[in-house]
N, C-alpha and C positions, 0 to 999 in steps of 0.2 A: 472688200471687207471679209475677216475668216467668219467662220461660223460658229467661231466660239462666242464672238461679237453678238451675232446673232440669235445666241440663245434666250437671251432676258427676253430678247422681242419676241421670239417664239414660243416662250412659256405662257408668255403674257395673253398669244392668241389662244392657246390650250387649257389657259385656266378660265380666261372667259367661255369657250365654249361648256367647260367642264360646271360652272356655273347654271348655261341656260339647261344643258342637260340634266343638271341636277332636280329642276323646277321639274321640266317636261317630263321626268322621269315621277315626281310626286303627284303630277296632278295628271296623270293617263294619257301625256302627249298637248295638253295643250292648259296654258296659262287663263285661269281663270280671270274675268276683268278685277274682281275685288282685288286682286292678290298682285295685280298689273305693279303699284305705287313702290309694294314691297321689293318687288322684283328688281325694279327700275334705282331704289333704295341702296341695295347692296351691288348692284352688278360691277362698280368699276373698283368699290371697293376693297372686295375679297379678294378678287385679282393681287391686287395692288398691295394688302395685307401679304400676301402670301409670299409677292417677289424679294418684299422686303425681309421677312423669318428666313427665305432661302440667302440673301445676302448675308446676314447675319450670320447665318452657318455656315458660310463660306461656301454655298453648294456652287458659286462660280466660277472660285478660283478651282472646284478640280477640273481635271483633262478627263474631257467625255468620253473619249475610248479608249478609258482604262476603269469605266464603270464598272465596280464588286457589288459587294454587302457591304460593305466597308460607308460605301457612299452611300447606296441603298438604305442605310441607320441614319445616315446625315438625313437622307430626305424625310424618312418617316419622323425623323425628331422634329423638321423647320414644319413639317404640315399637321403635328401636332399642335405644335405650339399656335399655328393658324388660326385653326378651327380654336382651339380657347381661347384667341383673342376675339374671334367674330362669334364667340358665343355671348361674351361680354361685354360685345357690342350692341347683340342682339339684345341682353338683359337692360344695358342703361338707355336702348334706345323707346323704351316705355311700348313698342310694339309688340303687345300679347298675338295679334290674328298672326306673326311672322310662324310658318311649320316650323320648329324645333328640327323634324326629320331630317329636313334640306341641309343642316350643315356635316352631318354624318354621310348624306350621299354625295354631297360636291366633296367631302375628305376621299372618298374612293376612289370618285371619279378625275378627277384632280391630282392625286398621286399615282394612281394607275396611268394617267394619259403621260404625265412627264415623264415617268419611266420608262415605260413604252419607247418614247423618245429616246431615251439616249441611249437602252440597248438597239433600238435600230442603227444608232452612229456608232455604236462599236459593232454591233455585228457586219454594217457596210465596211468598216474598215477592216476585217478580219477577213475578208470577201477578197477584197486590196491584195491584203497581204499571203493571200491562197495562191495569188497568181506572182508571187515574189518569187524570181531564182534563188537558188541559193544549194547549198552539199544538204542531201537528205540524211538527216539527222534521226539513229535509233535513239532514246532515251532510256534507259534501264535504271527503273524506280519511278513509280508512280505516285508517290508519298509526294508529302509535302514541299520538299527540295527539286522534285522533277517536276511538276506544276509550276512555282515559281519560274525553273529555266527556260520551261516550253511559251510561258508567257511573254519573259524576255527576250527567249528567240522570234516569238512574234511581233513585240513590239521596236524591235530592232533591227531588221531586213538588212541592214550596213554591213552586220558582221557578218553575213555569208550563211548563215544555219538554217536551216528550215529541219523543224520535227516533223515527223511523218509516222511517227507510231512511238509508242511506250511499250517494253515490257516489263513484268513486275509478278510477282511468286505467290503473292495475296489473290484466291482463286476467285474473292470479293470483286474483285475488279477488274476483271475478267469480263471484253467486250466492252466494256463502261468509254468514256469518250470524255476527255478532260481537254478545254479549249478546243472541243473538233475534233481530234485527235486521239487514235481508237487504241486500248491497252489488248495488243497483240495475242498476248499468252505469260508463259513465265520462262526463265534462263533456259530453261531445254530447245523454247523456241527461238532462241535469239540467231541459229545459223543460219537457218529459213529465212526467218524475218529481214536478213539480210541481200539474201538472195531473191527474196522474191520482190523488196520495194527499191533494187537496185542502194542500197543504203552506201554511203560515203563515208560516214562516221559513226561513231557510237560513246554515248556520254555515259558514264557509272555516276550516277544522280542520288547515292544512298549514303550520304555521311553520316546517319546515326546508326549503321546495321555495326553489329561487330565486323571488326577485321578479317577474321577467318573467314567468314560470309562474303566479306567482299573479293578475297584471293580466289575464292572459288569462281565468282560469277568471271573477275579478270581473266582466269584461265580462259574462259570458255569463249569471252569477248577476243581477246590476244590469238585466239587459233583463228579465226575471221580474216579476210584479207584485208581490213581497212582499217583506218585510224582509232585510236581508242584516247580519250580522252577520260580526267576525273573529275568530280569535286572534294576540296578538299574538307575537312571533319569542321562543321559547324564552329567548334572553338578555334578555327584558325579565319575564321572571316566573321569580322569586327562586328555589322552591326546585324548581323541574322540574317539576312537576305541573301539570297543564290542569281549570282546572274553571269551571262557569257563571259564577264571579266575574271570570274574565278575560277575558270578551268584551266587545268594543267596537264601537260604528257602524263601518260604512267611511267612510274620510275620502278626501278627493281624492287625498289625497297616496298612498295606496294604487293609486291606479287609474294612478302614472306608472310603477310595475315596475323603483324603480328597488333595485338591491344595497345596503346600509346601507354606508355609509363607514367604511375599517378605519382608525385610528388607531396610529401610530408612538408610542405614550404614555410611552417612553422618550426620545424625541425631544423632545417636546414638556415633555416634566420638565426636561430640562438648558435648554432655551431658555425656559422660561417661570419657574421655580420659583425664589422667592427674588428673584425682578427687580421691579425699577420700571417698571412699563409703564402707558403712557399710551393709551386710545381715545378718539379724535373722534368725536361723531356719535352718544358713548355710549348716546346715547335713544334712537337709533333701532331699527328692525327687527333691524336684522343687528348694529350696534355692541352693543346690549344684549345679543345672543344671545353676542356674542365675549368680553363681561366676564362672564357669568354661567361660558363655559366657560374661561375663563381662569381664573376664582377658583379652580376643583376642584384647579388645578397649585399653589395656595398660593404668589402670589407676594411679595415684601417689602411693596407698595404698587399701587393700583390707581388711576388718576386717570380721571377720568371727564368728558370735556370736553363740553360740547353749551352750545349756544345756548338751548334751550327748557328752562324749571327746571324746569316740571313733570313731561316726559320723565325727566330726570338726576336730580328729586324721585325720580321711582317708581323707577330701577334703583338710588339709594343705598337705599331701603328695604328693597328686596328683598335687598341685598347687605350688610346690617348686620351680619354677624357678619365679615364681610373688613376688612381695611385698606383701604378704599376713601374716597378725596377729591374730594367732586364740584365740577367748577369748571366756573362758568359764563362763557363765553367768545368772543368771536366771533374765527374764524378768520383775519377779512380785518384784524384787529387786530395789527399787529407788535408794538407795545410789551406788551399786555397777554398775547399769546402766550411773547414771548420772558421777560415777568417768570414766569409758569406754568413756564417751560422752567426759567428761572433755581434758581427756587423746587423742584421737586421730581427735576430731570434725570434725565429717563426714559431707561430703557436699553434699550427697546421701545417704536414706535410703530405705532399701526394708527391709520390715515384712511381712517374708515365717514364722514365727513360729507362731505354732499354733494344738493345739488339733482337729484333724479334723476327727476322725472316729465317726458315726453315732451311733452306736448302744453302743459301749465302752464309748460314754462321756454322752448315757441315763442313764449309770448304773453310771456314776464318774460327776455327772452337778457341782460339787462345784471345779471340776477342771478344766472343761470347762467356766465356769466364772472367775474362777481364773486368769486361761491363759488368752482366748483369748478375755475378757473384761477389766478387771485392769491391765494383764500386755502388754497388746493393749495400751491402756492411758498412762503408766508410760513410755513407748518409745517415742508414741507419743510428749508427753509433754518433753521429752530430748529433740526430734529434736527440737522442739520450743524453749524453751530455750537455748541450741545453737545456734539457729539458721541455722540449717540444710537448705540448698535451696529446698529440694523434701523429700518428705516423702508417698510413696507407702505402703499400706496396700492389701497386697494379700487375697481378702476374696472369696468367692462362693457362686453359685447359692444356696446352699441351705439356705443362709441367707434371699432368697428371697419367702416372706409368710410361716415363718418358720415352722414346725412342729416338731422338734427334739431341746433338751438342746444343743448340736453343735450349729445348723441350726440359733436356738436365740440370741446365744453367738457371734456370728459371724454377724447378724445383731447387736446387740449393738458395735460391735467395729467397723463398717461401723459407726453406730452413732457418736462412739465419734469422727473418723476421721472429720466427717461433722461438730460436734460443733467446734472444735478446729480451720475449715477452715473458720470459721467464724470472728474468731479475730486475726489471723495472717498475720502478714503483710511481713515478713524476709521467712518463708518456706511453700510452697507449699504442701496441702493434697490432696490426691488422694486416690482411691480404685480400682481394678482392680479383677472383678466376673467373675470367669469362672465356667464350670461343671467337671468330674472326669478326672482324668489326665491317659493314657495306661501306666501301669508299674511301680505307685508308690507303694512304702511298704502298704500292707496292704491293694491295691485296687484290683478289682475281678479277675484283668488277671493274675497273680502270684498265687491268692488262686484257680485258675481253673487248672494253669498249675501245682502245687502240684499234685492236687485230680488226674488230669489225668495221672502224674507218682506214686500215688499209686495203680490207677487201679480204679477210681471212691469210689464213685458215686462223680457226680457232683452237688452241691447243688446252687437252685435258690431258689428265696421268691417267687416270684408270675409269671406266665406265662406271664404278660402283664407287666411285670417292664421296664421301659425302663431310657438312660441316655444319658447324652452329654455326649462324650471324645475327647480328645486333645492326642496326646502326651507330655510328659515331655519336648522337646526341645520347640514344636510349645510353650507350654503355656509360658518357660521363654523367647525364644524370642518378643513375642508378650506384657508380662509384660515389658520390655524392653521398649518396642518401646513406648506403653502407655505412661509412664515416660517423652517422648519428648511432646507429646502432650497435647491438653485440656488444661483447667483451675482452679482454687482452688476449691475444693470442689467436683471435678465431679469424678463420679462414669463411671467407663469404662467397659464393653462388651467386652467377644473377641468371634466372630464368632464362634459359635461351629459346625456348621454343620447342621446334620439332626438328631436327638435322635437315640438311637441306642437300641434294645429290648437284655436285658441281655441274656433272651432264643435263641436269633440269636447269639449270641456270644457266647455262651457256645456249640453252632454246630457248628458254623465255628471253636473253637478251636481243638476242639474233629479231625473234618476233619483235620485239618493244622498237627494234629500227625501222622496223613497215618493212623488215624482210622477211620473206620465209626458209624454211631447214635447207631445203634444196639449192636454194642461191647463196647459202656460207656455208663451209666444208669445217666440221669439225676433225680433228686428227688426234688420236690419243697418244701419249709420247713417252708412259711407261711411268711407274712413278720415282721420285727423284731421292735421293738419299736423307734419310731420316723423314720423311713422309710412312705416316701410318691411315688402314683407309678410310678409319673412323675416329675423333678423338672422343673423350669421357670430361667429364664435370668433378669426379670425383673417385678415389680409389675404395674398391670395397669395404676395405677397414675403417673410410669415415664415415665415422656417422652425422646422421643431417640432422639441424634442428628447424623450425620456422620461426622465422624472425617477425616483427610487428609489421614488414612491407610483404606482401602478398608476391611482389617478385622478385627478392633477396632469400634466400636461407642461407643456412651458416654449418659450416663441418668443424666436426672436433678432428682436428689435424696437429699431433703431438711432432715436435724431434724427437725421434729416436735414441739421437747420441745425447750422452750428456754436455753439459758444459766444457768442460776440459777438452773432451772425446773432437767436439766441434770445434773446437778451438782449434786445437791440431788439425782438422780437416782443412780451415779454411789457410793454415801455415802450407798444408802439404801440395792447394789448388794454387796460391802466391808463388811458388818454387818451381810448381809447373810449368805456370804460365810466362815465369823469368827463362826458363829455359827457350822457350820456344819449340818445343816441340810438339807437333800439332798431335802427333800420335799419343804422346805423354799425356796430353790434357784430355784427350776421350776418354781414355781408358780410364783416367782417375775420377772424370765425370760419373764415371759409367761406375764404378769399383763404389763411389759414397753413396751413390742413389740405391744398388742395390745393396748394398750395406744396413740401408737405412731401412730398407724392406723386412729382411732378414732381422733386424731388430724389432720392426714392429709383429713378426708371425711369433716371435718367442713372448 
């Protein structure tokens, strides 16, 4: 028989006892004979009173060695309720000589003794579970969320964890002992701490602190020889509770501190929901991430344009259950865009496609102008002529004070969005600049995480390189939300943070493999043509405004040339680019960007 069985009977002997002690305790140790009847009266009763209020509250069905306050309330509620029925027994039982006192001292004594009880069954099983193997376990966060996990690593021996100290920055809690288990010091003590309890792992148990607060303590945990493990931010586990199941690796993207992106979701309902919206580029890193969160708004129709099938293959699969039309299409194609346009007339556009590697479009400019200049235009000018209500242009920081045939390319199509918002009345132009996105194709944290599963070396350009990142979700929510806001023609900012030195990142990734600096060789390899060592957000001459999202702003970024003026530009970058010659198309890259410069200092 368990002893959970066992309990009714056992309460049953402890409230009888709790019973005679009660008398004995009124009358100085010993039961006077008058009072014999009375005693004799209620003894089996109250008992029996009692087991049944605790059945009723269910104080059975909980598991005894997981006794809180939680149950602690259960019980004072069922031995309230007790005592006022045996008071009311007392009353209709016409016996005045019964003491009144006695049922206030068996309440005491009686809830005192059964509690008694079942912290001794949870403290014998925490005794148990003291001498459970298991990886000694730092906890960093003594709050609410590191109490929950140090519980579950207790009451859970299977998963391998055992805590063996807490640290935590609040000087309150300090020595304090939660489940046993003694709050060490704060972050400065964690290397010690490590070293002196032999520690295996280490848990970041603080998902309401801000992010910056938690980048820092990561640093500090990731310079440590051993595992480091998270939890992840309360709104991402469903019912509140923290337990061994929700811990995750640290990923890079943890270590940039950056706040989670708050979303306008009303905003984004009335712009998105019900509409025909078109993405370019839909295969890609960020195109894909922008249809996957578009779908959640439920819009009429999803088209899904990209050049590569098997890209536009994987995001129509994924998005089977949407209204989604994948069309395979090339951009620098008029007829077969404007039939696309004719055919399903989007009433939302976002242009993700786009030639965007640095150094690959130094060696290929006449396809970098190809793309992301004329076939920039040739969309644009669809939405126009359909009359599209929004037309998004996703361009980048490196468009700004360019230095690379990308970097140029991507400023002229910033241009034409701007001449075009100049005479349109029916669809709205926009552009929206951000810096490198964590974990697209072909960006450093995929080419790092390679090198360090072939065993190094790790290649950087310059010691002093440094870059804005985002992740792939923050930047297509944030393009997103752009979209709702501003006005025709404005160029939009999305908050990037604080630059980030590719040499710190290529050591925190190295750490985050459970290796140290010394067992992967970094090698720097010079830096590569059209690489600059810093990028900008924005050119001095624009000015910034604040938009209604707290991480969007918006620049007044004019075309320089006029209408005409650009007209001829984008004839002269066409004629170029027919020629093929790769020197031709720099130089005239190069010749309208500073052109445009020299137009806007006059």
């Amino acid at each position: 028989m368990t002893i959970r069985r066992l309990i009714p009977v056992i309460d049953l002997g402890l409230l009888v006892i709790a019973y005679v002690f009660a008398f004995l305790l009124r009358f100085d140790g010993s039961i006077h004979a008058q009072h014999l009847p009375q005693f004799w009266q209620f003894f089996l009763l109250v008992p029996l009173i009692r087991l049944t209020c605790n059945s009723l509250w269910g104080i059975y069905r909980q598991a005894w060695r997981y006794v809180g306050m939680r149950e602690v309330k259960n019980f004072a509620f069922s031995f309230l309720t007790g005592s006022f029925i045996f008071s009311f027994a007392l009353y209709f039982s016409s016996n005045s000589t019964f003491p009144r006192s006695i049922v206030g001292i068996e309440f005491i004594l009686s809830l005192g003794m059964v509690l008694v009880f079942r912290y001794a069954l949870r403290y014998s099983h925490e005794l148990d579970l003291s001498a459970v193997k298991g990886t000694s376990t730092l906890i960093v966060g003594a709050g609410d969320a590191g109490e929950m996990l140090a519980r579950d690593m207790l009451r859970h021996p299977e998963n391998g964890l055992k805590p063996v100290a807490f640290v935590d920055d609040d000087p309150a809690k300090r020595k304090t002992r939660i489940h046993g288990i003694e709050v060490k010091g704060g972050r400065s003590s964690i290397a010690g701490v490590v070293e002196e309890l032999g520690i295996g792992q280490i848990v970041l148990a603080m998902p309401s602190v801000p992010r910056p607060v938690q980048r820092e303590i990561l640093e500090i945990c990731t310079k440590t020889p051993v595992q480091v493990r998270i939890i992840p931010g309360l709104h991402e586990i469903i019912n509140g509770t923290v337990s061994v199941s929700h811990l995750r690796e640290v990923e890079i993207e943890d270590l940039l501190g950056r706040d989670p992106v708050i979303l306008d979701d009303s905003r984004l309902h009335a712009l998105l929901c019900g509409k025909t919206i078109l993405v370019s580029g839909a295969g890609g890193s960020i195109g894909s991430e922008l249809c996957r969160q578009i779908s959640a708004y439920h819009p009429k129709k999803l088209v899904l344009l990209g050049h590569g099938e098997n890209s536009i293959h994987a995001i129509e699969q994924e998005l089977m259950e949407f209204p989604v039309f994948p069309v395979i299409a090339d951009i620098r194609d008029r007829e077969r865009i404007e039939k696309v346009f004719a055919t399903h007339l989007p009433q939302l556009v976002f242009h993700a496609a786009a030639h965007k590697h640095v150094p690959l479009m130094e060696h290929n400019p006449i396809e970098a102008a190809s793309n992301n200049v004329l076939g920039t235009r040739i969309l644009a000018e669809a939405a126009k002529k359909f009359q599209a209500e929004s037309f998004v242009l996703i361009s980048t920081d490196k468009a700004v004070n360019p230095a690379s045939s990308m970097g140029m390319s991507k400023r002229l199509a910033e241009l034409s969005i701007l001449d075009l918002a100049r005479s349109s009345e029916e669809t709205k132009f926009t552009a929206v600049r951000f810096g490198n996105v964590l974990g697209s194709r072909g960006s450093v944290v995929p080419i790092f995480r390679a090198q360090i599963a072939r065993g190094g070396p790790l290649t950087v350009t310059h010691p002093e390189m440094t870059r804005y990142f985002m992740t792939i979700p923050e930047a297509a929510s944030l393009v997103l939300q752009s979209a709702s806001l501003g006005y025709q023609g404005e160029v939009f900012l999305l908050e990037m943070g604080q630059p980030v030195k590719i040499l710190d990142l290529a050591k925190n990734m190295i750490r985050l493999s459970g290796l140290v600096e010394e067992e992967m060789k970094i090698v720097f390899t010079g830096m590569r043509p059209g690489e600059k060592l810093f990028e900008e957000l924005r050119t001095d001459g624009e000015g910034v405004r604040a938009t209604e999202h707290p991480q969007i702003f918006a620049v007044h970024s004019d075309n320089p040339y006029s209408g005409e003026e650009w007209e001829n530009c984008l004839v002269r970058v066409g004629k170029a680019v027919h020629s093929q010659e790769e020197t031709v198309v720099q130089d005239l890259l190069a010749e309208i960007v500073a052109g445009g410069e020299k137009k806007d200092e006059k």
